[in-house]
N, C-alpha and C positions, 0 to 999 in steps of 0.2 A: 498373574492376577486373575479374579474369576470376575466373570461379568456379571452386572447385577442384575438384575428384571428392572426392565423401561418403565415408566412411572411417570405421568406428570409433574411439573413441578412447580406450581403457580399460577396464575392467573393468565388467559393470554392465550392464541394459537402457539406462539411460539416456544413457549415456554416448556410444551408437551413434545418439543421436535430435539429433548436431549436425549444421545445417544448412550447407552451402557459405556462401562470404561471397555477400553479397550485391552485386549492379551494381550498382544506381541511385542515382540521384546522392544521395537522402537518406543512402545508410549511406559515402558516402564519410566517412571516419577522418578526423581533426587531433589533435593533438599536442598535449598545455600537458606542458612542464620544471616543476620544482620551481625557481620565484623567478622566474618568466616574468609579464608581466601577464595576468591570467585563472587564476592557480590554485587551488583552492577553497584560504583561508588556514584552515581547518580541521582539514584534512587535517594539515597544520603540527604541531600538539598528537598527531601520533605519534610524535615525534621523531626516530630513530633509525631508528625503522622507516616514514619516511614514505617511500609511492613516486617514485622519482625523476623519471616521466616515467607521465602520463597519455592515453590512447588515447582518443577519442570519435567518436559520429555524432551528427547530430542539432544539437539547438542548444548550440552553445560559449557562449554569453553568458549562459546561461539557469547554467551551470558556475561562470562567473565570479565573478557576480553572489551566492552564494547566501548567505545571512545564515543564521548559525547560531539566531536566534535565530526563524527561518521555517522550521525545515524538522522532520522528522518521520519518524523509520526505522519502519516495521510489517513486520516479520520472523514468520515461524511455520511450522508443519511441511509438510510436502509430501502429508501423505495426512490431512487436517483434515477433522472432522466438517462437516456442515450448517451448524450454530453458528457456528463458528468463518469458515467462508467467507461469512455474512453478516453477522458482526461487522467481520472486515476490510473488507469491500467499503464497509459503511459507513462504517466510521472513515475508508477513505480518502476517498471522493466527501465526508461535510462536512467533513474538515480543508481538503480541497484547493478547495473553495466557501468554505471561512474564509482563502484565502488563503497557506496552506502550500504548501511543496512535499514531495509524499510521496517517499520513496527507500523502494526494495527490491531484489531480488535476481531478479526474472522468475523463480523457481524454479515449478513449479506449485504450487495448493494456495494457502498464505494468501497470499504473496509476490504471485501472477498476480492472487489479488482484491482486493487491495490497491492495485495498478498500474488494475486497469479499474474499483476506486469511484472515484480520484484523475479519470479520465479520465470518468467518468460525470457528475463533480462540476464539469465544465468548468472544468478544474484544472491543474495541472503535473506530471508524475510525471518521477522521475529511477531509471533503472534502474543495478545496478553488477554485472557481470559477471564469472563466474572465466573465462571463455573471452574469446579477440579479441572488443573491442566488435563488430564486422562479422559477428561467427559469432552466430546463430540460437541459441541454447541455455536450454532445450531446443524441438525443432523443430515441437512442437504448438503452441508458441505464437509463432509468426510474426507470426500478425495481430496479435498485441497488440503484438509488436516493433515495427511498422510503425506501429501508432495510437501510440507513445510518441515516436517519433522524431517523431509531425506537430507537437508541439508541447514537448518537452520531447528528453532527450536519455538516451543508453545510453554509459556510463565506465568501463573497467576498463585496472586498469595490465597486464596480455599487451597484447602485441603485435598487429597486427592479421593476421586466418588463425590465430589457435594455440585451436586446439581444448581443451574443457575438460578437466583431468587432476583426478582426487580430491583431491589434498592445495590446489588452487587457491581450494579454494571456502570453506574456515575461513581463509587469506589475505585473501581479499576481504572478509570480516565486518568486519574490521578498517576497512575506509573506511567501511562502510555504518556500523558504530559513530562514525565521527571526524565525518561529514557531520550526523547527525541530533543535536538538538538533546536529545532524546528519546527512545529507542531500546521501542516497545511491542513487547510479544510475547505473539500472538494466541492461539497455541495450540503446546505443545511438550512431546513426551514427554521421558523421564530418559533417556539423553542425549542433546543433539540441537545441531545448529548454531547453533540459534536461539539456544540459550543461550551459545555462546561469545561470539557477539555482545552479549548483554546484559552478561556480564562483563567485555568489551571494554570497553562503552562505560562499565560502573562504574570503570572504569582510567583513564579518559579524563575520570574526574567528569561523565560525562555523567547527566541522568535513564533513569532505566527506568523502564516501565512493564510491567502484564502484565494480561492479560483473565483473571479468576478462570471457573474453568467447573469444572462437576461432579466430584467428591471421584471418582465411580466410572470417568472416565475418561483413559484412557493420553494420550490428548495433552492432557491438563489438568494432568500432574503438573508439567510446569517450571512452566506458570505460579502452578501454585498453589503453587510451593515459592519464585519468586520472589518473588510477595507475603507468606509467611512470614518471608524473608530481607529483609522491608524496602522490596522494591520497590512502587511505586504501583498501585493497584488502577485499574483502567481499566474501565470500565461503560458506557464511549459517548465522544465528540468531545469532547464539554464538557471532562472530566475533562480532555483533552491540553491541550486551551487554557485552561484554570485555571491548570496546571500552568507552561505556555509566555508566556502573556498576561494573565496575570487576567484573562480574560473568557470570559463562556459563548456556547452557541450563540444564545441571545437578539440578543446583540451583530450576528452577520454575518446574523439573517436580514434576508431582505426580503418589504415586505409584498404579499400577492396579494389577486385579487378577495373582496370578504365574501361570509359563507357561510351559508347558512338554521341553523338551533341544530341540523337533524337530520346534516347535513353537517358540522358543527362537531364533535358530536360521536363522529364514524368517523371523524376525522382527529387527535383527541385519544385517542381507541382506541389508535392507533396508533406513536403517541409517538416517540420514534426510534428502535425496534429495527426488525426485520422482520415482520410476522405473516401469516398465511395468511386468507383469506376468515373460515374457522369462527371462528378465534384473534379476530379482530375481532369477530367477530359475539360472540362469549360475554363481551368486552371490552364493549361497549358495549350488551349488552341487546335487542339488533335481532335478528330472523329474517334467517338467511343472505342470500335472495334479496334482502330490502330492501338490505343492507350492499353485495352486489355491484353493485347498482346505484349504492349510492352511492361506491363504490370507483373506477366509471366515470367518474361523473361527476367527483371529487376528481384522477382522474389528466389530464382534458381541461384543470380549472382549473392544473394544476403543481403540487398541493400534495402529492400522491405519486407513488410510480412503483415499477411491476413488474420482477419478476426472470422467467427462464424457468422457476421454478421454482415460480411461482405467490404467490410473499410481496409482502407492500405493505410501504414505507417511506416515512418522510416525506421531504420536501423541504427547502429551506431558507428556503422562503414561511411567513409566517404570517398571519391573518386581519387586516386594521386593527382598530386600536380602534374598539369602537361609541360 
């Protein structure tokens, strides 16, 4: 493919942040028709409004292949607290270490952490696109475009080159709602796209989910108004695979080296949200400097792992039984 000259394309900063298609041989496009072998049969359950003809890069089989009862939409806002972009990150890396495939939308914000926990979690992630699968959007996040096609794939019904238009992007919800099994939503102001999608997927008798977060904050109000209305409170992984598998994360860990009881416990500190050094240390009663130490040493064993932002999270090892 030849790359086309960059161009605006719409109204909007963001709109001017899409990238030319891309060369190389990973984002070469293929095609699945509606009734083709290989088309997600999910998709199917839109009826009337199912796309007729699907554009991809990346792995097709990976498309084909997808079980509804494996996969898992995490959707949320584009300008997300702290909170919220280390609640997704998480949800995605252990859903997608439990074996899920995570779908979102690459938008920035929850969407992109969503995409690189999936990918942290030595996982699957499936991207779905309002712009040509081939088109970059948006253009800061390239590299993540690129780490998704290494092993998973980017679908959207445009055409391949059709840069993204605003009314594209509550169109596409629509699949990310048909594909997910699940449909969690991280974090979302009143009103916001995230939520079209969760209504989507209630149309579709899909589950929702939503991450409950602070009564005083703007992107806490969808979600707290969808768990008002009924939707499932989401507090961590477990809860999706309760909801998806009856089983918790017990189930998919695996066990790591044993661990001295002062090790043991900064790793139960820790539990499976995110914390900061101090956070642990007041968690488990240890002076800072001891905890960093043992922070070191817990992330050499695999039993946590840092963000750039300085927070520990666990892994999906757990100690053997003594």
């Amino acid at each position: 493919m030849r790359a086309s000259v960059e161009r605006p394309c719409g109204p909007g900063a963001d709109a001017a942040t899409a990238r030319p298609r891309l060369s190389d041989e990973r984002a070469r496009t293929w095609a699945l028709r509606r009734g083709e072998p290989g088309y997600p049969p999910a998709l199917l359950d839109l009826g009337t409004d199912v796309p007729g003809r699907l554009f991809g890069c990346g792995n097709r089989t990976l498309v084909g292949g997808l079980e509804l009862g494996h996969t898992v939409t995490i959707v949320g806002s584009r300008r997300p607290s702290s909170y919220g972009l280390r609640v997704a990150e998480d949800l995605g890396r252990l859903l997608a270490a439990a074996g899920l495939v995570v779908v979102s939308g690459m938008a920035r914000g929850i969407d992109a952490a969503a995409h690189r926990g999936a990918l942290a979690g030595a996982g699957v992630t499936l991207a779905v696109l309002g712009s040509g699968a081939d088109v970059v959007y948006p253009a800061s996040e390239r590299r993540l475009y690129r780490d998704i096609l290494s092993s998973g794939a980017v679908i959207s019904e445009a055409p391949p080159g059709q840069r993204p238009e605003p009314g594209a992007f509550p169109k596409r919800n629509r699949i990310m709602a048909a594909l997910g099994a699940i449909t969690v939503v991280v974090e979302a102001a009143q009103p916001s796209g995230s939520l079209i999608t969760a209504r989507q997927a209630l149309k579709l008798q899909r589950e929702v989910g939503a991450v409950p977060g602070p009564v005083t904050s703007r992107v806490s109000e969808g979600t707290n108004d969808l768990i008002a209305d009924g939707a499932a409170p989401i507090r961590g992984a477990q809860d999706v695979l309760d909801r998806l598998l009856g089983v918790g994360i017990e189930a998919i860990r695996r066990c790591g080296p044993p661990l001295e009881p002062e090790l043991a416990g900064v790793a139960e500190a820790i539990e499976l949200g995110s914390r900061t050094c101090d956070a642990v240390a007041a968690a488990s009663g240890m002076v800072a400097d001891g905890v960093a130490v043992a922070l070191a040493r817990l992330e050499l064993l695999g039993y946590v792992q840092s963000d750039p932002a300085g927070c520990y999270s666990r892994t999906t090892l757990i100690p053997p039984e003594s």
